[in-house]
C-alpha positions in Angstrom: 92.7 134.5 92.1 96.7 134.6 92.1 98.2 132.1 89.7 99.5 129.3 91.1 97.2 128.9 93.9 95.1 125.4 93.5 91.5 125.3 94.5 89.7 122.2 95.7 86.5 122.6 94.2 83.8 120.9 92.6 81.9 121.9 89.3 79.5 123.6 91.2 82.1 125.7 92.7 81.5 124.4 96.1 84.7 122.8 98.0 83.7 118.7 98.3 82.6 117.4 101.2 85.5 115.9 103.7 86.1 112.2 103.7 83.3 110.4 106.5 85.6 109.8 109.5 86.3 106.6 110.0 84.7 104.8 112.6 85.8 105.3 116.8 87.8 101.8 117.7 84.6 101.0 120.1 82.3 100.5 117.0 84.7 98.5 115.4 84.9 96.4 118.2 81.2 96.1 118.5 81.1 94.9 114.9 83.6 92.5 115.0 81.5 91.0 118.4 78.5 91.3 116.5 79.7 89.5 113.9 80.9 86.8 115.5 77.5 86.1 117.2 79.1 87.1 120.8 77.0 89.2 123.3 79.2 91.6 125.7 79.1 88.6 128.5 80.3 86.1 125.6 82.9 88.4 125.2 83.9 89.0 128.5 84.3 85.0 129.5 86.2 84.9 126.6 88.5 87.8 126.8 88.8 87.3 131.2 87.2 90.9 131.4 84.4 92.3 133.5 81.2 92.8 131.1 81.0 96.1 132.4 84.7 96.7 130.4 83.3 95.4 127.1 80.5 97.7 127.2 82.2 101.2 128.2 85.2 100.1 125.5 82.4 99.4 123.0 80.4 103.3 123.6 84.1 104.7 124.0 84.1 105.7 127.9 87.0 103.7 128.4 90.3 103.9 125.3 91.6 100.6 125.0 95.8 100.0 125.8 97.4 98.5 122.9 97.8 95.4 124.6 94.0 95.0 125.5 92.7 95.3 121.6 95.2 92.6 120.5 93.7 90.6 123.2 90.5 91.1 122.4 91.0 91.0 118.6 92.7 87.4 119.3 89.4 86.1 121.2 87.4 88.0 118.3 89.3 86.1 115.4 89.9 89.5 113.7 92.5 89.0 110.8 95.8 91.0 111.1 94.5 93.7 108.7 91.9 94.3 110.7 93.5 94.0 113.5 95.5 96.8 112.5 92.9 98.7 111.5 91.7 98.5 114.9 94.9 99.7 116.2 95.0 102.3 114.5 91.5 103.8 115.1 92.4 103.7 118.7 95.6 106.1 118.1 98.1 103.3 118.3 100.8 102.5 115.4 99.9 99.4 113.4 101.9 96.0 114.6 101.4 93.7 111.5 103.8 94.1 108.7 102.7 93.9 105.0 105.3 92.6 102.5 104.8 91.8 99.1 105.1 88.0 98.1 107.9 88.7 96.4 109.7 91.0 98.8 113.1 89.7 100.0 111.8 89.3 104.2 109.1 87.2 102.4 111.7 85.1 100.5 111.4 81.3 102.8 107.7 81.7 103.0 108.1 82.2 99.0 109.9 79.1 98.9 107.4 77.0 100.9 104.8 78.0 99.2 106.6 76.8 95.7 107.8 73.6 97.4 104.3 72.5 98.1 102.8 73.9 95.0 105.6 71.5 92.9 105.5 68.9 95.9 101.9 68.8 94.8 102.2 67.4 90.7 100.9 66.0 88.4 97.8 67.4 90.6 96.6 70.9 89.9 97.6 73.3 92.9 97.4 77.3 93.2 98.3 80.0 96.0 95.9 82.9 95.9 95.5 85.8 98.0 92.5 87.0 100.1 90.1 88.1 97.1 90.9 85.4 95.1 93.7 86.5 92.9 95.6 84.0 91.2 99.4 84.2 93.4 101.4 81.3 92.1 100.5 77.9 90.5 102.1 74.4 89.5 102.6 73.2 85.8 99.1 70.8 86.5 97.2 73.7 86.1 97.7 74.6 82.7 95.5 71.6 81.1 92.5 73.1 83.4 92.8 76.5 81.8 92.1 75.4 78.2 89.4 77.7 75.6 89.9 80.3 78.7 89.4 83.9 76.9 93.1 85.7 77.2 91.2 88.5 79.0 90.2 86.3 82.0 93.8 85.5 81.6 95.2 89.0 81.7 96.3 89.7 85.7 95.3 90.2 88.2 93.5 86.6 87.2 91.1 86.2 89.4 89.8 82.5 90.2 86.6 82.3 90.9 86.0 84.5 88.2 87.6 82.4 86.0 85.6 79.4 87.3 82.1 80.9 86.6 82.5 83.2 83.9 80.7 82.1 80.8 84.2 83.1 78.9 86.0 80.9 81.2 85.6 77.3 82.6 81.6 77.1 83.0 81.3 75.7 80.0 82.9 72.8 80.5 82.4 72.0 84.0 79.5 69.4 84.1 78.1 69.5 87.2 78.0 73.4 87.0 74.9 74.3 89.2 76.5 71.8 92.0 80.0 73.6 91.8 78.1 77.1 91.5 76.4 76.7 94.6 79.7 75.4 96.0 81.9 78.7 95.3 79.0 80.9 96.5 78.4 79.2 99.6 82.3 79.4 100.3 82.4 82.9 99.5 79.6 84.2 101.2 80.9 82.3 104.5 84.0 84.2 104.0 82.4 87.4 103.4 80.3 86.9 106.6 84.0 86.4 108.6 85.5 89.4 107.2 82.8 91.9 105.8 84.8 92.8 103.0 83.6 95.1 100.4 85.6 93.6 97.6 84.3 90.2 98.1 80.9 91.6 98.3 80.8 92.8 95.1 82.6 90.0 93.6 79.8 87.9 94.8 77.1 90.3 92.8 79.3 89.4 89.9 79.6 85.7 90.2 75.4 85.7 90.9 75.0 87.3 87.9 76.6 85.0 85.0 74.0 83.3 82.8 74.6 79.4 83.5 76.3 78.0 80.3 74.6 76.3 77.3 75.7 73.0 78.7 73.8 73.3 82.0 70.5 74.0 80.1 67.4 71.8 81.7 69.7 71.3 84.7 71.7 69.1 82.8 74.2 71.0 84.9 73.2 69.8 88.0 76.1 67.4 88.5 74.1 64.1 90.0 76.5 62.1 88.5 79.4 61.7 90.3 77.9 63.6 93.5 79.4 62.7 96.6 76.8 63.7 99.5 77.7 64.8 102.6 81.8 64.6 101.5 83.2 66.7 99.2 82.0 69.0 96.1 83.9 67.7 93.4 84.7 69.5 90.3 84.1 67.4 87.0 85.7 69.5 84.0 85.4 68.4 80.5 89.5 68.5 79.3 91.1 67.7 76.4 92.6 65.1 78.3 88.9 63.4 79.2 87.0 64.3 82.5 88.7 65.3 85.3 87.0 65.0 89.0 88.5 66.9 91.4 88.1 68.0 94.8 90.4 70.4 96.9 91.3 71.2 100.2 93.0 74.5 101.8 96.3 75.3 103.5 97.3 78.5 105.2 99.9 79.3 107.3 98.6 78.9 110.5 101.3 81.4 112.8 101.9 84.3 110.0 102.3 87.9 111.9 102.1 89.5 108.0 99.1 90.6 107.0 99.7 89.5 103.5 101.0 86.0 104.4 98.4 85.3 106.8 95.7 86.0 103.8 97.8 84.0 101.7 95.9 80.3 100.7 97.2 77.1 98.9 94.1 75.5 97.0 95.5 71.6 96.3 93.3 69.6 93.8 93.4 65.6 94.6 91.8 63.6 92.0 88.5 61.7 93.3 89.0 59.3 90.9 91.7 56.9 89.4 91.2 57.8 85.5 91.5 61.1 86.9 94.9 60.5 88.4 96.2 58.7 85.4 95.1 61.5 83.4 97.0 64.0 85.5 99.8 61.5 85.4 99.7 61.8 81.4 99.1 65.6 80.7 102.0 66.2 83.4 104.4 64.5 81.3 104.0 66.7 78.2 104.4 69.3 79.7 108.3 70.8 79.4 109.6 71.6 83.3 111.1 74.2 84.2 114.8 75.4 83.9 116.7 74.0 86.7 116.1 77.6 89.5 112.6 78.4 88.3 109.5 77.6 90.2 
């Protein structure tokens, strides 16, 4: 063999088997019907098509125009990733930028999001992205993070991680079972929406934390302060006292980026006064920022 001349090979000497192809644009749409509970007729009422369209675009007999799978990713709810995904399964350049947060075409939507984050103190508030990594977040958060190993800490931080993991806030959370169930009903609702591997597997993880010594005999169960059929609050154990919080979601409802459009504000309002005052107090100790700094 002539120096110099690189083999693809494995250790058995063989050459590795090719990449699986991905999958034609009418089995990705298929899925994403599927997946929303839509038969081809569903879809076709929806989408102002004949069913007979659905199906031959579905078993590839007929190609989709470009204009036709962003219509009938719109009626599928299909997030812009995906969407160009689709796009470009079907032979067609992808329409959706991606910019980093931090990315100067990103800089007002950078803004907003640390105008409501502040806006939002003394109560805790944090942007995270679409697998729950840990974005941006207000000085109120810091009193939540207390006893948190550094290695939870080290990014990409990851929330819901950090929520259940014995090294992180299980421990003190006293109605642990109750906010357990919470984050894994959450998450498996958004893993049924988009099917994504990475959540998938971050489930498996979260399912398989031991419940902390403080939820032992289902102490953890949270009755106390459980508000039925209204909100799943989350009672944490600070240095501060108890804190009972419950939160509620913002997105940007008209992004055409892929990364802002997977971008989520999670705002914690306090569901009780002595929480509030609490807030109120741990806020004031802590040192702002200099003047510029978000």
């Amino acid at each position: 063999m002539p120096h110099g001349t690189p083999q693809n090979t494995s250790r058995n000497g063989r050459a590795p088997a090719p990449p699986p192809a991905p999958p034609p644009v009418g089995a990705l749409l298929r899925s994403w019907r599927q997946r929303r509970g839509l038969s081809q007729l569903d879809l076709a009422c929806e989408a102002d098509i004949s069913t007979r369209h659905v199906s031959f675009l579905e078993t590839g007999r007929s190609q989709p125009s470009r204009g036709m799978l962003i219509h009938l990713a719109e009626r599928l709810d299909v997030p812009l990733r995906d969407r160009n995904a689709l796009l470009v399964a079907a032979g067609f350049a992808p329409v959706y930028s991606e910019h980093g947060l931090d990315s100067p075409a990103m800089q007002a939507a950078r803004k907003a999001v640390d105008l409501v984050l502040t806006g939002h103190e003394p109560f805790p508030a944090l942007a995270v992205d679409r697998h729950w990594h840990l974005l941006a977040a207000n000085r109120a958060v810091a009193p939540l993070l207390e006893g948190v190993s550094p290695e939870l800490l080290a990014g990409p931080v990851n929330v819901l991680r950090l929520s259940l993991h014995p090294d992180g806030l299980a421990g003190r959370i006293g109605n642990w079972a109750q906010w357990r169930e919470h984050v894994l009903s959450r998450l498996t609702r958004q893993i049924e929406a988009s099917a994504d591997p990475v959540l998938v597997a971050l489930r498996s993880e979260l399912q398989g934390y031991p419940a902390p010594a403080s939820a032992a005999g289902g102490g953890g169960g949270g009755a106390e302060g459980h508000h039925p059929d209204v909100v799943v609050p989350l009672r944490l154990h600070t240095s501060v006292g108890l804190l009972s919080l419950f939160s509620t979601t913002t997105v940007f409802g008209t992004a055409v980026d892929v990364t802002l459009s997977e971008l989520a504000i999670e705002a914690f309002f306090p569901a009780e006064a002595e929480t509030a005052d609490r807030l109120r107090g741990a806020l004031a100790e802590i040192p702002s920022p200099p003047r510029g700094e978000g």
